[in-house]
N, C-alpha and C positions, 0 to 999 in steps of 0.2 A: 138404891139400885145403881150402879156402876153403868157409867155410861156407853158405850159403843165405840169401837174405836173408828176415827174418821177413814174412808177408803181413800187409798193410793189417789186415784184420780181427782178426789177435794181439794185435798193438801195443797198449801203454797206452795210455793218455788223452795223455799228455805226448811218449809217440813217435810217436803220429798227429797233434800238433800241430805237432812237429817236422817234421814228413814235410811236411805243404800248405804251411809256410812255407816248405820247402826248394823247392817246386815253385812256388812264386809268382816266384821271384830269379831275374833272367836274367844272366847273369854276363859278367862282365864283364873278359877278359884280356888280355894286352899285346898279342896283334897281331888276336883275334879276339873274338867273342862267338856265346857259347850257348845253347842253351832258348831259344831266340826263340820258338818255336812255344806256346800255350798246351796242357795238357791235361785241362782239367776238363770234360770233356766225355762222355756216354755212349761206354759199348766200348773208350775208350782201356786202362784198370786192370781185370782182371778183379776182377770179383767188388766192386765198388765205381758205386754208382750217383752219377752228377752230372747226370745229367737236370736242368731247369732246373726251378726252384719260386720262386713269387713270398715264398713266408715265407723260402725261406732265403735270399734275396735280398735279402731286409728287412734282416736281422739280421745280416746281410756289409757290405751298403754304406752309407757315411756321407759326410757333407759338413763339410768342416774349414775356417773360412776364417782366411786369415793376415793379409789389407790388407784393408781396404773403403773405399778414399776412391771421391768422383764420378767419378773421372778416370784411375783404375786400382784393379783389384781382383786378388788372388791367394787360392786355396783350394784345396784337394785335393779328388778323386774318388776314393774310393775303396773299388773293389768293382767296379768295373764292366768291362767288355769295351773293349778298343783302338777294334773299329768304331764304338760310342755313343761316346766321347769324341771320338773324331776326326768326327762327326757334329755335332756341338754346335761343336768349333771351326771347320769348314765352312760352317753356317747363320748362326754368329759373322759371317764373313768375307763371307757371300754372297747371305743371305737375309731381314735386318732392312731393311726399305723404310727411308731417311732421305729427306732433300730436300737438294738442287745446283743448281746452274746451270745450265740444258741447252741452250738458245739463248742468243744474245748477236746483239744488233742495231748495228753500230758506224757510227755516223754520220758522226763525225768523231772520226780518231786521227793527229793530228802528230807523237805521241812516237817516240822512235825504235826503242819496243816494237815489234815486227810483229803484226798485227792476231789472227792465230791463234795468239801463241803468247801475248798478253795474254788472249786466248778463254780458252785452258787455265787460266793460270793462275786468271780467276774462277771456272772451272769448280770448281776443286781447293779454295773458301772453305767450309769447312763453316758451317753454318747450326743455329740452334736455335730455336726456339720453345716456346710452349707444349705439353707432352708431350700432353696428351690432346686438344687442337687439332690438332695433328701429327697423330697416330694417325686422327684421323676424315679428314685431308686424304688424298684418292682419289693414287691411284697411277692415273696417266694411259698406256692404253694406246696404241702408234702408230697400230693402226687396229680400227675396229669395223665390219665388215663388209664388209672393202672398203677403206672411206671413213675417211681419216685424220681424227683425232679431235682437237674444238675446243678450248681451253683456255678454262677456265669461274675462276670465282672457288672452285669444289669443287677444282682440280686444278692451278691456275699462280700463281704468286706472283712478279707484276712486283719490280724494282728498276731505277732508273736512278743512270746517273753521270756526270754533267756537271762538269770543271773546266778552269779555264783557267789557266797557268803566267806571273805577271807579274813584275816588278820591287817588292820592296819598299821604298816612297818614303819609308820613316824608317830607312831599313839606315844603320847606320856605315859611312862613306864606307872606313874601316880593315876592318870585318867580310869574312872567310874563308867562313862557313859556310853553305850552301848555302841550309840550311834560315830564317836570317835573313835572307840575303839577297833570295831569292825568294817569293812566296806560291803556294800549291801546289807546291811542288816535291820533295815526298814526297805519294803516293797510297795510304793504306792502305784495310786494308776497312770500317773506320768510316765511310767517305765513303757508301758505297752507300748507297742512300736508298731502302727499301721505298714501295711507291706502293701499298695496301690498293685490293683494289677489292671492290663486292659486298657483302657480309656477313662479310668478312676481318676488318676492324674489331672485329666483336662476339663472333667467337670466337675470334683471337691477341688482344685486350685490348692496352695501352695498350704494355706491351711490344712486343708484335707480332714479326718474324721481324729477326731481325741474325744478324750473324756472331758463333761465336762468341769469337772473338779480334780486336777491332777494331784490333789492332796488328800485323796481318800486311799487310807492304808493298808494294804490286801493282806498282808503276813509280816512276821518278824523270821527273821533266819540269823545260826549261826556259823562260825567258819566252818567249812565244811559241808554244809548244807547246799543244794542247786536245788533249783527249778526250770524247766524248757516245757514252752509250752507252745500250741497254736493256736489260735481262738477265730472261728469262723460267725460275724457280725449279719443277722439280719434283720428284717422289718416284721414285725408284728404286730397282734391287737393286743390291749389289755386285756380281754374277754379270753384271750388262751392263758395269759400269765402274766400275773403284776409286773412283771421287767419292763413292760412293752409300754404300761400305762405312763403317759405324758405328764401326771396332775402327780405331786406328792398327797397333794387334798381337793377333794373340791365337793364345796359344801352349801349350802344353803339356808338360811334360817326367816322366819316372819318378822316383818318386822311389829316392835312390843309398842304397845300403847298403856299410858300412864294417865288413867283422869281422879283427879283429888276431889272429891264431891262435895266433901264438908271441910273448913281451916283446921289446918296442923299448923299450932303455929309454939314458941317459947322451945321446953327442953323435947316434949313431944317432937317437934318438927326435928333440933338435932337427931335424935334417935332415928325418924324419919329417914331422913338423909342417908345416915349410917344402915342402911336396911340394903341399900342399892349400890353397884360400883360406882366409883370415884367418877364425880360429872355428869351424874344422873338426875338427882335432884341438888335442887342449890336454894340457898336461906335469902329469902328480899325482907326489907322491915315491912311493918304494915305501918301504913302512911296517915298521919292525923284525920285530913280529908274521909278516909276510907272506914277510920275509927268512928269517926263524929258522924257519918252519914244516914241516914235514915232507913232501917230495916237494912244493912247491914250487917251482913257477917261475921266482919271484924269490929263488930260494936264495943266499947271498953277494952281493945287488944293494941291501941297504940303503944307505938315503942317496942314492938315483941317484931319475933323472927318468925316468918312463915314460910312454910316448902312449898316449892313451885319446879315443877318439870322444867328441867335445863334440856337435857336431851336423852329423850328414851329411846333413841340407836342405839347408846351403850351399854342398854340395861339385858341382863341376861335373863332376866323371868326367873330370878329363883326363889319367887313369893318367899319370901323371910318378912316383909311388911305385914303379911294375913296371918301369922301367928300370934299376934300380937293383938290384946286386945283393946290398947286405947287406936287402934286403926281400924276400928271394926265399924263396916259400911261409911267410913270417909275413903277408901281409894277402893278405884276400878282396875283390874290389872286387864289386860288381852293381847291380840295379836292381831295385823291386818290382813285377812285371808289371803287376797291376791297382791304381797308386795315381799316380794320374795329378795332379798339381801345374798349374792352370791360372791364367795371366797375361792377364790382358785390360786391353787400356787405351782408353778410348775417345775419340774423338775430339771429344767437349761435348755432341755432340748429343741422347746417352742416357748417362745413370748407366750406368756399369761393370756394379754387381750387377741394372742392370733390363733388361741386356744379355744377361746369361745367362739371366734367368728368361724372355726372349720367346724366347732360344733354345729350351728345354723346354717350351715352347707350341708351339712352330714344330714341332718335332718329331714331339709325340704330334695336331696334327693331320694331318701327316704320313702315320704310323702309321693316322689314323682311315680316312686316304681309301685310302690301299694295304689295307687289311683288307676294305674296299667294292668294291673289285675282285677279291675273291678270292671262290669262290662256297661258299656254307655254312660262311662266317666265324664 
């Protein structure tokens, strides 16, 4: 008769440790997955309280970062609930106002772009400026009261683009190349010419607002060909139109766990390895000591190669190891429910890491104004 399992409250120090991390993993097997559902929650365990507490909340969750360049950052969450993470990467995507092109005035276009779909693509020019300039420039609604609303020097940011496509009159009578041959006949976004108006001047500074890749290529034209155009810049959400959103990505994954139950070790353990990305698992010897020792695993296995978890950060979870049947119940694959790995890369406009921290603003004022709706908050 199968014995009883010991209650939460018996358990050492070391087997109630063992126990939450065992309930953190969501697992992970060849045709399904488990524990999706969290349960640290009041009433789930008897006799065990997880009511929420801001101290032990403290002392659970941390912030790990792995990159921090301007232009992509990577870090761990961990400690926190699925809904806050996937919160943060939502606001990421939906909620940080930038500045785009939102009108486009075409005066004159001979190329053989079509007029809306050279629109799009200036639409789609991310733009930078100065951050804290930025920040004070108004997010222009369509209408206020009614009455659609003007574009002021607080709220629109002109750019014009005037070029004509001619003959270059010192080309090599021999020269192929389009671009010697012609003058204008590459259009990148370097060409856009901000046109300050107002007081633009004295809070974007000499810099002032450009793209920020002046080597992204809008059209090809040839002699003969113009374009004139005006282009009226404002502030948006992502939530109305991807132009607006800050993140080229921003994503999030679990982090994988790797537990080998029983030795892989010899041509097994190579194939092993070979199951996982490069740097995941890695081959140690098994050690005389380790052969010769008493009830032993690696009994009679001296001198052979055995696979040992280097680092399961770079493993993608794409179970190739559970098809296989000399691995079968020697590895555990999973996931750590609450240690969420997040990728943000940003588009120039905002620093990566100043991306997440307006996300956590965005958030907790959020939170201020939902709690102002509730009565006897």
């Amino acid at each position: 008769m199968a014995r009883a399992p010991v209650p939460f409250v018996q358990m050492s120090p070391e087997e109630k440790a063992a126990e939450l991390q065992r309930r953190r993993i969501v697992g992970i097997n060849e045709e399904t997955v488990t524990d999706l559902a969290s349960t640290d929650f009041p009433g789930h365990y008897v006799g065990e309280d997880h009511s929420w507490n801001v101290s032990v909340f403290k002392k659970s969750f941390s912030v790990q970062y792995h990159k921090n360049d301007s232009s992509e950052a990577s870090f761990s969450l961990v400690g926190i609930d699925a809904s806050i993470a996937n919160a943060f990467r939502r606001i990421l995507l939906s909620h940080i106002p930038t500045l785009a092109i939102e009108q486009v005035f075409i005066t004159n276009n001979t190329s053989i772009m079509q007029d809306e779909v050279l629109a799009h693509r200036l639409g789609l020019i991310p733009l930078k400026a100065d951050t804290d300039a930025l920040a004070a420039f108004q997010v222009m609604p369509e209408q206020i009261d009614g009455q659609p609303q003007a574009s002021t020097d607080l709220n629109t940011a002109v750019f014009k683009l005037h070029k004509v496509c001619t003959w270059n009159k010192h080309r090599d009578p021999e020269e192929d190349d389009p671009v010697k041959m012609y003058n204008n006949a590459h259009i990148y976004a370097s060409d856009l010419v901000w046109e300050p108006v107002g007081k633009q001047v004295e809070w974007f500074g000499e810099e002032g607002i450009k793209p920020v890749n002046p080597d992204i290529l809008l059209l090809k034209m040839r002699p003969g060909q113009e374009i004139n155009i005006e282009m009226h810049a404002v502030k948006g959400f992502g939530a109305d139109h991807a132009k607006f959103s800050p993140v080229a990505t921003a994503t999030y994954r679990l982090l994988p766990t790797i537990d080998i139950l029983h030795p892989i070790v010899g041509n097994d353990a190579i194939k092993f390895r070979d199951c996982f990305p490069q740097g995941v698992i890695g081959l140690e010897d098994v050690t005389e000591d380790e052969a010769n020792a008493m009830n032993s695993e690696y009994e009679g296995m001296g001198g052979l190669k055995r696979a040992v978890v280097k680092d399961a950060f770079r493993d993608t979870v794409s179970r190739e190891c559970l098809r296989h049947d000399e691995f079968k119940n020697k590895v555990k694959l999973g996931r750590v429910r609450d240690h969420f790995i997040f990728n943000i890369e940003s588009t120039g406009q905002i620093e990566s890491d100043e991306l997440f921290l307006r996300s956590v603003v965005i958030l907790k004022l959020t939170c201020h104004d939902l709690r102002a709706m509730i009565p006897d908050a």
